[in-house]
C-alpha positions as CSV (number, residue, x, y, z in Angstrom):
1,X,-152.6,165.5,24.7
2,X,-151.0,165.5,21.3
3,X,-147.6,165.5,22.7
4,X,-148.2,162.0,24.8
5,X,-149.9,160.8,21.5
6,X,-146.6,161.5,20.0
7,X,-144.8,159.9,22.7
8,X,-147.0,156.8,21.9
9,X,-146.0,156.9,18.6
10,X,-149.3,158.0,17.1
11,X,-148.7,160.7,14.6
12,X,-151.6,163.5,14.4
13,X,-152.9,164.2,11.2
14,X,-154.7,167.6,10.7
15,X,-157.9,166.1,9.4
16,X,-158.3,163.8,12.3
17,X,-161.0,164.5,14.5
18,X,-160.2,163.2,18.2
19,X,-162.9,162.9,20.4
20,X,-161.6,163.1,24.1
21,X,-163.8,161.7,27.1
22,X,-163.8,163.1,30.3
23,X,-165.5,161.6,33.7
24,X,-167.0,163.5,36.3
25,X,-163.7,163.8,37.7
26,X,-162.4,165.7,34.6
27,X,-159.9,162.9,33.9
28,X,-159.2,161.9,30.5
29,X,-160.4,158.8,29.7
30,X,-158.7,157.6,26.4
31,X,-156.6,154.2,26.4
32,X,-153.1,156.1,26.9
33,X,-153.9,157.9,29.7
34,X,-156.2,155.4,31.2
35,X,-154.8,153.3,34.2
36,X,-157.3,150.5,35.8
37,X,-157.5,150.1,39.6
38,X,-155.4,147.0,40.9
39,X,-157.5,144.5,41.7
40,X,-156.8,141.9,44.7
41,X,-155.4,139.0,44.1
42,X,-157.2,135.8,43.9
43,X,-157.7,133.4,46.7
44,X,-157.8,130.2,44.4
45,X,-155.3,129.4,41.5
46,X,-158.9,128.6,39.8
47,X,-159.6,132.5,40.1
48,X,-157.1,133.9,38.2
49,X,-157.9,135.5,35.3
50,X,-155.6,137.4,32.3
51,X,-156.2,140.6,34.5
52,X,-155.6,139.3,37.8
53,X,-153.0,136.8,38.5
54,X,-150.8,135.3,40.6
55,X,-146.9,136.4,41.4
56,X,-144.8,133.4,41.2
57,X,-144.0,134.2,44.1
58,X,-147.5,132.9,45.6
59,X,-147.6,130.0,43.2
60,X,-143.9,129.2,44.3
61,X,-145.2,129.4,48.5
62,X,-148.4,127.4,47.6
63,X,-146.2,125.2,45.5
64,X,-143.7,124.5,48.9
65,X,-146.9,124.5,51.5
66,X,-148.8,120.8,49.0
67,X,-144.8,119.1,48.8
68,X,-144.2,120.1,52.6
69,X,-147.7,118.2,53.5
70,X,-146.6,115.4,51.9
71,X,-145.3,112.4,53.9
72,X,-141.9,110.7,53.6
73,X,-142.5,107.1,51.2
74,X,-140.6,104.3,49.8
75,X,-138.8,104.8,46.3
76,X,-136.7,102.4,43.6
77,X,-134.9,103.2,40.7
78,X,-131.1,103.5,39.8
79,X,-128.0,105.7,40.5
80,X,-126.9,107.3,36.7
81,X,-124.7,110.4,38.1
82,X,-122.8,110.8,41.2
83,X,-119.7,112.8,42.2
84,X,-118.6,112.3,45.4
85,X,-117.5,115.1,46.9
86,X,-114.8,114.7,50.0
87,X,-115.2,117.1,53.0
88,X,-118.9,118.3,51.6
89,X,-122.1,118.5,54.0
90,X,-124.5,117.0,51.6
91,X,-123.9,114.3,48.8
92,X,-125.7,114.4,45.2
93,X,-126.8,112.1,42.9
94,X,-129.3,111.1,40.5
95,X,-132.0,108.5,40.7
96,X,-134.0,107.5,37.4
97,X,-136.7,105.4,36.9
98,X,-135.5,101.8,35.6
99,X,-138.5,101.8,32.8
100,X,-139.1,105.4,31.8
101,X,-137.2,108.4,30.7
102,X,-137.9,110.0,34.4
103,X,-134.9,111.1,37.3
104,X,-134.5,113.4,40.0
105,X,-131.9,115.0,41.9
106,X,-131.6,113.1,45.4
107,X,-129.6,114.7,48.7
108,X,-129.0,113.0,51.3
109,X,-125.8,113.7,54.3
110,X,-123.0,111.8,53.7
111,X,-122.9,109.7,56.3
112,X,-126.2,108.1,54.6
113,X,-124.0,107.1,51.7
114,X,-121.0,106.1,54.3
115,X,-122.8,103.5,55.6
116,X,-123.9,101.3,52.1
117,X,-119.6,101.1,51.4
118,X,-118.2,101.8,48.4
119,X,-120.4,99.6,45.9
120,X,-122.4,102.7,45.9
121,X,-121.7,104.0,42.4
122,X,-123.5,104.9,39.2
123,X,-125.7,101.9,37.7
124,X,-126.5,100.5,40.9
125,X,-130.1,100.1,42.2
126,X,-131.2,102.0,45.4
127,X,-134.2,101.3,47.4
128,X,-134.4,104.9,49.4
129,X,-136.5,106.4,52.1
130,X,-137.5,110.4,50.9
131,X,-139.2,113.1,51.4
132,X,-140.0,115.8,48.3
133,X,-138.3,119.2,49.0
134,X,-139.5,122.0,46.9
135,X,-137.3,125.1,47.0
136,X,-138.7,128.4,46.4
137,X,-136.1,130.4,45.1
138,X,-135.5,128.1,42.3
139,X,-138.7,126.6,41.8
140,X,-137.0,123.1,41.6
141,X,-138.1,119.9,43.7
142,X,-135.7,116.9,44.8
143,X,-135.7,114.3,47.3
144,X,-134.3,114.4,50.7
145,X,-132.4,110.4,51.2
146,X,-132.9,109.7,54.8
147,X,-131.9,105.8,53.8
148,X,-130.7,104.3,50.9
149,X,-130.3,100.7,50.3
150,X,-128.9,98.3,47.0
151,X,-131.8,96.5,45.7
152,X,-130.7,93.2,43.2
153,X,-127.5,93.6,41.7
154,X,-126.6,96.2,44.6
155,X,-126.9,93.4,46.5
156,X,-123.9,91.4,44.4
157,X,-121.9,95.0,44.4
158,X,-122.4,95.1,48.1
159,X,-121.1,91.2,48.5
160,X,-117.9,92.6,45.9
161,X,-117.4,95.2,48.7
162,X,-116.8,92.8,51.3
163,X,-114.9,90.3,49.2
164,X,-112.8,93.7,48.1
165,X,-112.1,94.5,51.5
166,X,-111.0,90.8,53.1
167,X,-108.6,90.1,50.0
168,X,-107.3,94.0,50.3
169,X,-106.8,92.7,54.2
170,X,-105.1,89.7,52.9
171,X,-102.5,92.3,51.5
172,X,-103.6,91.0,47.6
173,X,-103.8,94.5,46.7
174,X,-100.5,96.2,48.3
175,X,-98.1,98.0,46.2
176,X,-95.3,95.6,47.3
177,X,-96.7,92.4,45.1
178,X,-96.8,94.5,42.3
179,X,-94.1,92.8,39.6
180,X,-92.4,95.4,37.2
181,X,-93.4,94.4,33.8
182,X,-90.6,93.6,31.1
183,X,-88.9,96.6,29.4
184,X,-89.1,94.2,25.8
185,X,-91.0,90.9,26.5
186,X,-89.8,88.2,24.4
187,X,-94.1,86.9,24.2
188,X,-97.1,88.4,25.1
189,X,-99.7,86.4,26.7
190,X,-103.0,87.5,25.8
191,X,-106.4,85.8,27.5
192,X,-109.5,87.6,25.2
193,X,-113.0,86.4,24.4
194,X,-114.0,84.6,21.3
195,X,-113.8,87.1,18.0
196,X,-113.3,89.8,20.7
197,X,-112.8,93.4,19.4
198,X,-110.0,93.8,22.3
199,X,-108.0,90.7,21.1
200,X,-107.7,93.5,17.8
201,X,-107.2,96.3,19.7
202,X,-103.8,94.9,22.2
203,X,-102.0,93.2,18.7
204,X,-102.8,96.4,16.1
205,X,-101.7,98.9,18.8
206,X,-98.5,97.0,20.3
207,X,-97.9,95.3,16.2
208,X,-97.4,99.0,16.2
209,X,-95.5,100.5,18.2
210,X,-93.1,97.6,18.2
211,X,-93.7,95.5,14.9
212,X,-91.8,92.0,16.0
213,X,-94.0,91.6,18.9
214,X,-95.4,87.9,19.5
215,X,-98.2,87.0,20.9
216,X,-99.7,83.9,22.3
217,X,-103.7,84.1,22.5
218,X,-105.7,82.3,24.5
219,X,-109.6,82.7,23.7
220,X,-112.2,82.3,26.0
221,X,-115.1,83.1,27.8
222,X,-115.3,86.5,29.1
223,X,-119.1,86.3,30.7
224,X,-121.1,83.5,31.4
225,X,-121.0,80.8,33.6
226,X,-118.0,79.3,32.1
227,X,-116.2,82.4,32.2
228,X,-114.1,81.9,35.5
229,X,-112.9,78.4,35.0
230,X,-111.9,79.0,31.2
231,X,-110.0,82.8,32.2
232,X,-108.2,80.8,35.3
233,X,-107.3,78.2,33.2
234,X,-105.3,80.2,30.5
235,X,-103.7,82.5,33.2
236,X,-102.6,79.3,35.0
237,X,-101.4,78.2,31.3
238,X,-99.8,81.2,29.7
239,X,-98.3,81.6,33.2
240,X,-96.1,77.8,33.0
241,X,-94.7,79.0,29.6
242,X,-91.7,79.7,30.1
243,X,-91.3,82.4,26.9
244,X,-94.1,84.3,27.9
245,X,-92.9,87.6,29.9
246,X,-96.6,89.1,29.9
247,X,-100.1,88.3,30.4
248,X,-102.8,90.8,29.6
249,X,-106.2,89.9,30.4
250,X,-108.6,92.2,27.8
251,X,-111.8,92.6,28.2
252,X,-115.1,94.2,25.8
253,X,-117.3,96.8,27.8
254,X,-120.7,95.4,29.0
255,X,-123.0,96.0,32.2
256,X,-122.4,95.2,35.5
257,X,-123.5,91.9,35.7
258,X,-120.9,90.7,32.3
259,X,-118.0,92.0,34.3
260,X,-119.1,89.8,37.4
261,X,-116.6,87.0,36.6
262,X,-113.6,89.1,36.7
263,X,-114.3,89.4,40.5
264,X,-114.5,85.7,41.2
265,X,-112.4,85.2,44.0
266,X,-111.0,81.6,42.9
267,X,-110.3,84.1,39.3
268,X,-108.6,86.7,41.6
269,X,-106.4,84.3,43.5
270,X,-104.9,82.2,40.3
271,X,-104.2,86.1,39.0
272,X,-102.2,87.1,42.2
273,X,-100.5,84.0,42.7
274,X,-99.1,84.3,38.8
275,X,-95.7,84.8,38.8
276,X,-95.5,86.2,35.0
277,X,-96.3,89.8,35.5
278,X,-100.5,90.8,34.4
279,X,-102.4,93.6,32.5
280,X,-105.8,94.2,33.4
281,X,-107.5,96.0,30.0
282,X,-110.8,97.2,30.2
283,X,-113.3,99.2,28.7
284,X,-115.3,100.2,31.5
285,X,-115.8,99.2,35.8
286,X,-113.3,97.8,38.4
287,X,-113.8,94.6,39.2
288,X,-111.4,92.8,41.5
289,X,-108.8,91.3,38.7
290,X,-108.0,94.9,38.3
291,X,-106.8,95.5,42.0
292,X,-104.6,92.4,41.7
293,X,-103.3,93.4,37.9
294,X,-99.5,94.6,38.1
295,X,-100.9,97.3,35.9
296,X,-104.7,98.5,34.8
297,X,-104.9,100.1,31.2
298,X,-107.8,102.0,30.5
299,X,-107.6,101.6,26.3
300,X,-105.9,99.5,24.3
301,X,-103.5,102.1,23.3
302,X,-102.4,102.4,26.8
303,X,-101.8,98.7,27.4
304,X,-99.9,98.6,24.3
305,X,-97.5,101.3,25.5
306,X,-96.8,99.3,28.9
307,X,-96.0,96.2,27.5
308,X,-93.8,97.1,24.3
309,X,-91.8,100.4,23.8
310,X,-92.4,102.8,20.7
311,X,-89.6,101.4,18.1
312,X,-89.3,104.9,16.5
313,X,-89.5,106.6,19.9
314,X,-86.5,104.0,20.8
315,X,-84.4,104.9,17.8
316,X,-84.8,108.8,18.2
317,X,-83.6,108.3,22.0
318,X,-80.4,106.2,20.9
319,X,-79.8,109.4,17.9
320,X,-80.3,111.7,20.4
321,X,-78.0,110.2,23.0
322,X,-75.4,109.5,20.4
323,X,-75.4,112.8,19.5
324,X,-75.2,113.8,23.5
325,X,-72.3,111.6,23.7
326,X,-70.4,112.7,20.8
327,X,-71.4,116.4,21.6
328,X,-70.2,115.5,25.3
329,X,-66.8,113.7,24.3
330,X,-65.6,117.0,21.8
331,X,-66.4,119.4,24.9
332,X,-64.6,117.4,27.1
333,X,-62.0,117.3,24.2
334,X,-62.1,120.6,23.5
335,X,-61.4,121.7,27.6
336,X,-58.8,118.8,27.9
337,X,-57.0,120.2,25.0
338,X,-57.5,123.6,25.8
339,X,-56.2,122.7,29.1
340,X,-53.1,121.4,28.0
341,X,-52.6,124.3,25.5
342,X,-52.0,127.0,29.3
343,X,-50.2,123.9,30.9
344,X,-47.8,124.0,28.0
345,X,-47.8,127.3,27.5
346,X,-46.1,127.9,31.2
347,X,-42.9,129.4,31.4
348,X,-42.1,125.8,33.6
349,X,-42.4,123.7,30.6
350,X,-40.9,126.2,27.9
351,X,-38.1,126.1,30.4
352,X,-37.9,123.4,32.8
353,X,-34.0,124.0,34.1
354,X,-35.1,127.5,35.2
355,X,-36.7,126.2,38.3
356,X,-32.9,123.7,39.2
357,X,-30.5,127.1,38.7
358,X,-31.2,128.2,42.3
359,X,-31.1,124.4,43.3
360,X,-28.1,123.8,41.6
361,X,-26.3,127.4,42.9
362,X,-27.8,126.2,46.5
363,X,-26.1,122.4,45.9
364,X,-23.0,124.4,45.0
365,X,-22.7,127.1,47.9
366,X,-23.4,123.7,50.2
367,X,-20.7,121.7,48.6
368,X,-18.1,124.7,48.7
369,X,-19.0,125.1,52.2
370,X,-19.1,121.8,53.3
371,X,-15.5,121.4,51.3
372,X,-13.8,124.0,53.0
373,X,-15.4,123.2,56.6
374,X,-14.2,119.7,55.8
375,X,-10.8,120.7,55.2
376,X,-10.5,123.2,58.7
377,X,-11.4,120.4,59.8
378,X,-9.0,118.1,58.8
379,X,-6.2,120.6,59.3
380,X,-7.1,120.9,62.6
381,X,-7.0,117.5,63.5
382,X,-4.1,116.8,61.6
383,X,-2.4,119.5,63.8
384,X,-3.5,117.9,66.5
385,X,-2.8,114.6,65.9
386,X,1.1,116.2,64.8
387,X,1.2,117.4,68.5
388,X,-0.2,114.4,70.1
389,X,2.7,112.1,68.2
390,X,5.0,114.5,69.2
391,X,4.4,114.1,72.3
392,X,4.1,110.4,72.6
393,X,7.5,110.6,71.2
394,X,9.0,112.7,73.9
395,X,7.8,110.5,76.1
396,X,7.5,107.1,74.6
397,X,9.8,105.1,76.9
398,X,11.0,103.2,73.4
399,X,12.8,106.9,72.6
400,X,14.3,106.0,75.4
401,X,15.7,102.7,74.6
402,X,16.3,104.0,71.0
403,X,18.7,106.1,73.0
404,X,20.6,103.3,74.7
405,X,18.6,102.7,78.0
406,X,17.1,99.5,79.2
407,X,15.1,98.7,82.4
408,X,16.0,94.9,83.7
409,X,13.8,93.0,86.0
410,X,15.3,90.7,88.4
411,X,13.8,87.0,88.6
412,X,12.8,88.1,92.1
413,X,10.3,90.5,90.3
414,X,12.5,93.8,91.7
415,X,14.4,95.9,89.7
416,X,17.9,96.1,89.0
417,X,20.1,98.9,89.5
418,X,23.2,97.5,88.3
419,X,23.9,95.3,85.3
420,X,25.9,93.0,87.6
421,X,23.0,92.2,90.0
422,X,21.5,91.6,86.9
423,X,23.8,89.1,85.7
424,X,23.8,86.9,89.0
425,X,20.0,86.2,88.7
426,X,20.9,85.6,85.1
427,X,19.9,81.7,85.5
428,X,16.3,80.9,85.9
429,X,13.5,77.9,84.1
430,X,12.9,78.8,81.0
431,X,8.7,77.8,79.9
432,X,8.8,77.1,76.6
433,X,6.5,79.1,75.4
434,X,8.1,82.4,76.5
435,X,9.4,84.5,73.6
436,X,12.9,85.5,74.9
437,X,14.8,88.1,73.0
438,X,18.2,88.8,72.6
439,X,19.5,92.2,73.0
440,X,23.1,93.2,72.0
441,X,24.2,95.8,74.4
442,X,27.4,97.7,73.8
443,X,29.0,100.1,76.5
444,X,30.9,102.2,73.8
445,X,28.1,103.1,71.8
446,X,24.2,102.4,71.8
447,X,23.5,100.5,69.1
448,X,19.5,99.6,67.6
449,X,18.2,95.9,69.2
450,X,18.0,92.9,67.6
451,X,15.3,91.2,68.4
452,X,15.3,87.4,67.6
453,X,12.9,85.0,69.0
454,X,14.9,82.0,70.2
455,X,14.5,80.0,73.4
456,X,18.0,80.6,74.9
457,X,20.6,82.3,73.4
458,X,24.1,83.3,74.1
459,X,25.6,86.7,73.7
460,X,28.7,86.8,71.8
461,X,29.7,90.5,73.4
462,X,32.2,91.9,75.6
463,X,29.3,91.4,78.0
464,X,28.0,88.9,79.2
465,X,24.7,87.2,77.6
466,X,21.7,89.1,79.1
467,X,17.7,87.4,78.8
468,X,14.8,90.3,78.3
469,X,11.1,88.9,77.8
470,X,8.3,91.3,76.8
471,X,5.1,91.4,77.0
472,X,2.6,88.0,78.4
473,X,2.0,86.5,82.1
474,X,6.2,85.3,83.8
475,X,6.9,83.3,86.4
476,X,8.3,84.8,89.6
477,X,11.9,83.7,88.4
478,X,11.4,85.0,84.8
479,X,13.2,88.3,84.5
480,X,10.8,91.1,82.5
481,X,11.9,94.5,80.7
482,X,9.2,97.3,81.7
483,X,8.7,100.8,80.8
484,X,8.0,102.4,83.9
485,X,11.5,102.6,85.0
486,X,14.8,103.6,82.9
487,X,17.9,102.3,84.1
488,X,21.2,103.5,82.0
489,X,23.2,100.0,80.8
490,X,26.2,101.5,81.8
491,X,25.2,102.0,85.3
């Protein structure tokens, strides 16, 4: 007994008189070692008591079987969180109550939300269909959407939708209108509201990144029922001058129904059919100008960046890339020269005529060659040509006469064997164009011929006068001197 009074952290003193109850039973009675009987739980949640109550559990079931009895009903209020979540088999969002501090989760499948379009988004207001679902294991309760409508300005968001989707059909929105915007625009258009903090934001935050940006503002209405004629009239404006390069529409945040104008379709039209390129700068939503804007900045800082460049960013690129293109032109330097150094350094160039000595021993082999066959040559015909002339001469028929022979035609065209018959045909028509020679004949000794050209000579000899014609066409009385046959004068 003492030890569990130890183990209970009760310390036993010596003078401390314990009094120990037993039962009929013999079972000790104190408070350590006493354990009550369980008692049965109680039927109603009034029964509980300190010493008998409920598991969560049964609270948890009793909690399910009230919210499962309840029937589906009617409920408003408006959409502050949703996350849509592609390919997921139930969609999430929060409903809260448009005049008191009270939401709920709401689930509904996602072809519920499919079918309202995408104006469904947060700060819309739903009317939805539900029924309270109370899970156990969690203990938490939300509503099951079996429909969901817009209710008021979901109505406007829903007509948006539909205007949305007939301009994107137009082809308003393609990515083929959009017009690149000016690396350095020479103005900036800028269409603001009145005392705007955005007119502030777009000149402080492009004033500094490029400091000799110009501007030319145009202030008007942003909300309100003049809005859409004033903002169409200074796009239409800044658009016709012909310095301005950009027009940037800004824009304050606001609720839903403030940014209404900027989805006017006559507003969206005049911004589409601009041909100065457009910035769309808002705080907050996406109305329609932004689907027709060449380019949609989110904060003024990011507008600014699209329509000027950073001045110091600017001159750190051109150091940097003059220093890559010195860098670049002393490596290519550096291997040009470096280059030229092995080219020069060739046994080729440090002696060019080594490379013409076998040329120049080939050229002269050739030539000696070609000299000596040339010579053979001409030897050889030379020797031939010797024997050829030698030849001729042996049997030239003017050896022949050279020795004193003569061969005399008869004016009857036959030859004559005798000089006698020779001399009795002597007399024949001369033509007077026929060369007639004279030959001196002497019967002692042959002598060389004379040959005179005359017409008709006489022969002062101890013979008498004797005509010889050579060569040309005679008459069949002209008497001819051939070489086919030799007839000796003395004959």
């Amino acid at each position: 007994m003492l030890q569990r009074y130890r183990q209970a952290g009760v310390s036993a003193q010596p003078k401390l008189l314990m009094l120990l109850t037993l039962d009929a039973n013999a079972r000790c009675l104190c408070h350590a070692c006493f354990v009550p009987e369980k008692m049965p739980p109680a039927a109603k949640a009034a029964d509980t008591t300190r010493d008998n109550p409920w598991p969560l559990s049964r609270l948890t079931q009793n909690i399910k079987i009230y919210v499962d009895r309840m029937s589906a009903l009617w409920v408003e209020g408006q959409v502050v969180q949703y996350n849509p979540r592609p390919g997921s088999r139930m969609a999430f969002f929060t409903l809260r109550d448009t005049e008191s501090d009270t939401s709920m989760t709401v689930t509904a499948f996602p072809n519920v939300i499919t079918a309202i379009g995408a104006s469904f988004e947060e700060g819309v207001k739903v009317v939805a269909r539900v029924k309270p679902v109370f899970w156990e294991r969690s203990g938490s309760l939300n509503l099951q959407a079996a429909e969901v409508h817009l209710q008021g300005l979901g109505d406007l968001l829903a007509q948006i939708e539909r205007l949305r989707q007939r301009l994107a059909a137009e082809g308003l929105f393609d990515i083929d209108r959009k017009k690149p915007l000016p690396f350095l625009p020479r103005v900036i258009g800028l269409v603001c509201g009145r005392n705007a903090k955005a007119k502030d934001d777009v000149i402080v935050n492009a004033s500094a990144r490029w400091p000799a940006a110009r501007f030319e503002v145009r202030e008007v209405a942003v909300q309100g029922q003049y809005a859409v004629r004033e903002v169409t009239q200074a796009i239409a404006e800044l658009d016709s001058l012909p310095q301005v390069d950009v027009i940037v529409v800004a824009r304050g945040g606001g609720s839903v129904e403030d940014l209404l104008p900027f989805s006017d379709e006559a507003l969206v039209r005049a911004a589409a059919q601009a041909s100065t390129p457009g910035v769309s700068y808002r705080h907050e939503g996406t109305p329609l100008l932004d689907y027709v804007a060449d380019y949609r900045a989110s904060t003024p800082t990011d507008a600014a960046r699209r329509i000027v460049p950073d001045l110091a960013q600017e001159l750190d690129g051109l150091a940097r890339a003059q220093e890559g293109m010195r860098s670049a032109i002393q490596r290519r330097l550096a291997q040009e020269r470096y280059n030229l150094d092995l080219l020069v350094s060739r046994p080729i160039f440090l002696a060019p005529a080594a490379t013409l000595e076998p040329h120049r021993t080939f050229i002269d082999s050739a030539l000696t060659s070609l000299r000596t066959q040339v010579e053979r040559r001409l030897n050889s015909e030379r020797q031939s040509i010797l024997q050829a002339s030698a030849t001729l001469q042996a049997l030239s028929p003017q050896a022949t006469l050279e020795r004193g022979y003569s061969m005399l035609r008869l004016p009857s065209g036959s030859l004559s064997a005798t000089l006698r018959k020779f001399l009795r045909g002597l007399l024949w028509k001369e033509s007077w164009h026929r060369v007639v020679w004279l030959l001196r004949l002497s019967v002692q000794r042959p002598q060389p011929a004379h040959l005179i050209p005359h017409s008709s000579v006489l022969f002062q000899t101890q013979l008498p006068p004797i005509l010889v014609t050579t060569g040309g066409s005679h008459g069949r009385n002209s008497p001819s001197c051939t070489r086919n046959t030799v007839l000796r004068s003395g004959a």
